[in-house]
N, C-alpha and C positions, 0 to 999 in steps of 0.2 A: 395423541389427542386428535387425529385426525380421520379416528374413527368416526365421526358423526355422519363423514359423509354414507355411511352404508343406508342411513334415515333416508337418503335419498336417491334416485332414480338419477343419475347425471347422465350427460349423452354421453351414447357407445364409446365404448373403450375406443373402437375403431378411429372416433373422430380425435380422439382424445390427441391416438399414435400419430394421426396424421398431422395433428399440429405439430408435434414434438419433430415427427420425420421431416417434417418442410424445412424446419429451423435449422434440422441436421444439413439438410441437402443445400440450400438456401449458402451454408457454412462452406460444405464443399464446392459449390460450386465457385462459390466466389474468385475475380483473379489473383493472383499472386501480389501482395502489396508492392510498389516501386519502394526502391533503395531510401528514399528522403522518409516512408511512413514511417508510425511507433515499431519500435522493434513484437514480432510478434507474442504472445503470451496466452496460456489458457486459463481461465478462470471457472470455477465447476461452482451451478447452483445445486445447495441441498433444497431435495424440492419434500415427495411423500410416496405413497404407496403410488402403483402406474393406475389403478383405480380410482384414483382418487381426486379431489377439485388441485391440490399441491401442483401436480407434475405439468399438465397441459399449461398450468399459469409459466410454473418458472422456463418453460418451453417458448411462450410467447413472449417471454423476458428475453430469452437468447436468441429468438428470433428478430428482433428490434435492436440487439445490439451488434449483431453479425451483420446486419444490413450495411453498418461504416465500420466495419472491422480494418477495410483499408487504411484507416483515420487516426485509430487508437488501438491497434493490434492487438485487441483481444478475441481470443476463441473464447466466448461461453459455451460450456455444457450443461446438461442436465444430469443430475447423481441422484439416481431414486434409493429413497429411505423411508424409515417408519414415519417422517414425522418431525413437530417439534422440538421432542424430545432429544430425537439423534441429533438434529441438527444443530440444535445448542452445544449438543457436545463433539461434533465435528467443528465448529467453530471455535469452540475453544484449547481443542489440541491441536489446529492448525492443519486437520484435514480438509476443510472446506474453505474456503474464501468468501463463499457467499450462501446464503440460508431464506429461506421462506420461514417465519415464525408468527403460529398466534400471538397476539396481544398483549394476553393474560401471561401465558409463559413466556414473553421476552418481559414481564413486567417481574415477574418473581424471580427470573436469572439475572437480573438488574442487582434487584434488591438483595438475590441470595434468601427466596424464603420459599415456603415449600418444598417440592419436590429437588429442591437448590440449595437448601438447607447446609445441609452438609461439605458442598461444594464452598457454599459460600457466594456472595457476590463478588458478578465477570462485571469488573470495572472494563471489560475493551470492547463491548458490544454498540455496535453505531448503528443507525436506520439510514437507508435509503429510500426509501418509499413504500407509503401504506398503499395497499389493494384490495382485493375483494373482501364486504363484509358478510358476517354470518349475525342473522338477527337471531332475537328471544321471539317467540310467538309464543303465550300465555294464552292457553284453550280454554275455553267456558264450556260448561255443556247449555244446551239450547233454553233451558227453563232456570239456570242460573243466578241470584240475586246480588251476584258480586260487580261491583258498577268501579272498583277503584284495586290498586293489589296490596293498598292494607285494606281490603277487607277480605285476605287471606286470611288472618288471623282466626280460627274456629273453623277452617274449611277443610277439606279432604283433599289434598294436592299430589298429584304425583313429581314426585322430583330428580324421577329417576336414579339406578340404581347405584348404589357407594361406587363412589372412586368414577364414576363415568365423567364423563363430559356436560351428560345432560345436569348433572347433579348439582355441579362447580357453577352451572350457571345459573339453576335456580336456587342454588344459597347465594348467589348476590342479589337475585331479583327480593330474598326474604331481604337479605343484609340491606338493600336500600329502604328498606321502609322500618326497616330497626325490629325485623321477626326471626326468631329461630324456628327452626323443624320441632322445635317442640308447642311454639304458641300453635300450632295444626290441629285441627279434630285428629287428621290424620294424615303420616307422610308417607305416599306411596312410593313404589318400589321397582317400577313397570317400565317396560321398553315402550316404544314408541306408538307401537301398534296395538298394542293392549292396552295403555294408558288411553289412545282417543274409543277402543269399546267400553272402557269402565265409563266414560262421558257419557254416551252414547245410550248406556243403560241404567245410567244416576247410581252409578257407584264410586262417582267423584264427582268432585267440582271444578277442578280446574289443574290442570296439568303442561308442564314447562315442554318447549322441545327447541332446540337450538339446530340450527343450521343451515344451509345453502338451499333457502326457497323457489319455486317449491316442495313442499313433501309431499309424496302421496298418500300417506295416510294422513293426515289434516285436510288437503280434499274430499278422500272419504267419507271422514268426519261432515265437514259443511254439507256434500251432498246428502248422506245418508239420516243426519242429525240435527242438523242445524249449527252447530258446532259453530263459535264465534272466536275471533281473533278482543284481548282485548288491550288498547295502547296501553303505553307504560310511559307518562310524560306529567307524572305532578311535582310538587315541590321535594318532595324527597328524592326523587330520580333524579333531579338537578344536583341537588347538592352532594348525590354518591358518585354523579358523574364525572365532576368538581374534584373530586378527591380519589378519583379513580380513574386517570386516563387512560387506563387500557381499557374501557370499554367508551363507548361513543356511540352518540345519537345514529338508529340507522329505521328505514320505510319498511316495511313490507307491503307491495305494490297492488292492486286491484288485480294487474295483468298478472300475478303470481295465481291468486287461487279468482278465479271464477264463480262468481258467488259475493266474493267479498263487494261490499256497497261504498267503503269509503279506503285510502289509504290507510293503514298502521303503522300510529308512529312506537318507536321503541329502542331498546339498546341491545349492544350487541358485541360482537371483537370483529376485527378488522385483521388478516395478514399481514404481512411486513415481511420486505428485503429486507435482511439483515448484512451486515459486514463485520470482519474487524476491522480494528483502528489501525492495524499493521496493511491494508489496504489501501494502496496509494490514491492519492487525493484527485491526480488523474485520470485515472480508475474509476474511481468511485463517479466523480463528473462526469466523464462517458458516459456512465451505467442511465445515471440518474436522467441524462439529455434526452441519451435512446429510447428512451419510454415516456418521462413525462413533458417531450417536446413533440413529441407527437401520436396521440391519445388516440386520434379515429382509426388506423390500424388496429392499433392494441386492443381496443375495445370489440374489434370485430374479431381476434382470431378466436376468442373460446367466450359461451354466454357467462362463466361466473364473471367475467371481465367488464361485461354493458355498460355504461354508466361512471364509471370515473372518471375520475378529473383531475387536472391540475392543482387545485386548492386544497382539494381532500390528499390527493396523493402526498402533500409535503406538510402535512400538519398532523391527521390524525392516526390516533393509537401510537403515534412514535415514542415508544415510554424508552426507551433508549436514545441516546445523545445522537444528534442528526451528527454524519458524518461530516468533516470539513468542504467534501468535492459535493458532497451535494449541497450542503448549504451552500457555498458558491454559485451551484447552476438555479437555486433558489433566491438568492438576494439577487441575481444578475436581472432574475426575469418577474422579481415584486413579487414573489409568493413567500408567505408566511413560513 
């Protein structure tokens, strides 16, 4: 699932290594714990591809926890994989201790539906903390008459291609306003970049694109087009939000696209530490202090990071039972 990031331009790989490498060294270097600390232990994050927004995150997670490794004797590493996908199922054969998971897929390996189907619902899946979100931007082309996203209904939408990512989320954006890909004039079928020139040349109307803003072809688009962002925040987006917590209220910022006149409010999925419950409550409270007891490092080591919080960190997209050690480091310190 964690191909969306290819939609975007993320900074060089280089910087990516170099966060991951600090956490490494940061690790090494550290002194030898005295005789009185936690006895040592390593703990491995499943993160995503080394291209990807996954790996640098769960990087600056081992780097925040290594910092008082003296304290609670864990080594965090980084374990690069495909993805979601893996990680759910290195979590559940007890290869991985700790995972990076969309939203959306830590809500259906909850539930056991989808792609989980078969497996069934993993009753041992806990959260630790929500982190970077990936919003919906819903692109208008510049001469557009659509002012709301039911008035999708009779329009030419691109929703990207079966089975993507981009697709999964613009069938929620229908599902919140109670539309199928059939009430469409028409449901396009288009990658990213040829979805914002059908706009461009009014061979659509409006076209989905999900992920880690911002995109360079959506800039494009505004510069070349006019191409508008349009919000997603009326009464039906409330109440699919309500009844869908894997997705969650999220901005797309002015400072993202230039051009843009106002913030875009909208919805989106959110990351998540993942654990199991066979993961000690010690552990887990460690995990959880190391990062969301102190946020203005963490936010500076990698830009998908800017911007979180405390509040956010311990509430949202947690569609999996919060762990016992973090709800601990959470009721100690009045967060929800």
């Amino acid at each position: 699932m964690e191909g969306i990031m290819a939609i975007r331009k993320l900074p060089l790989l280089a910087s990516m290594l170099a966060a991951f490498l600090a956490g490494a060294s940061a690790f090494a270097a550290d002194p030898t714990p005295p005789a009185t600390a936690a006895k040592p232990h390593i703990l491995a994050i499943g993160s995503g591809e080394v291209g990807g927004a996954f790996f640098p995150e769960a990087g600056a997670i081992c780097r925040m926890v290594n910092r008082a490794r003296t304290q609670h004797g864990i080594h965090c590493l980084v374990e690069p994989t495909s993805g979601s996908g893996a990680n759910l199922a290195g979590l559940r054969s007890g290869d991985l201790q700790l995972a990076l998971i969309q939203s959306h897929n830590l809500a259906d390996a909850v539930a056991g539906k989808g792609a989980f189907a078969k497996e069934g619902p993993n009753g041992d899946l806990r959260s630790l903390l929500s982190l970077h979100g990936e919003p919906v931007a819903l692109l208008l082309g510049a001469n557009s008459k659509i002012r709301s996203a039911a008035d999708l209904k009779g329009a030419r939408v691109n929703l990207g291609k079966p089975g993507s990512y981009q697709r999964q989320m613009a069938e929620a954006v229908l599902a919140a306003e109670n539309l199928k890909p059939q009430d469409l004039a028409a449901g396009l079928e288009m990658d990213v970049a040829k979805s914002v020139k059908a706009l461009c040349d009014n061979h659509a109307d409006a076209a989905v694109v999900t992920g880690i803003h911002p995109v360079t072809e959506v800039q494009e688009g505004i510069d070349d087009c006019g191409i508008t962002l349009l919000p997603l925040k009326d009464a039906a987006i409330d109440t699919y939000l309500k009844a869908n917590p894997q997705f969650t209220r999220l901005v797309i910022n002015i400072e993202d696209y230039p051009g843009l006149k106002d913030p875009v409010m909208t919805i989106g999925l959110r990351a998540v530490l993942v654990a199991s419950k066979s993961l000690s409550d010690e552990d887990a409270y460690a995990i959880t202090k190391a990062v969301a007891g102190d946020t203005a490092p963490f936010d500076a080591m990698h830009p998908v990071l800017t911007g979180l919080h405390r509040k956010q960190m311990s509430r949202e997209s947690l569609v999996a039972p919060i762990h016992d050690g973090a709800f601990r480091y959470y009721k100690e310190n009045g967060l929800p």
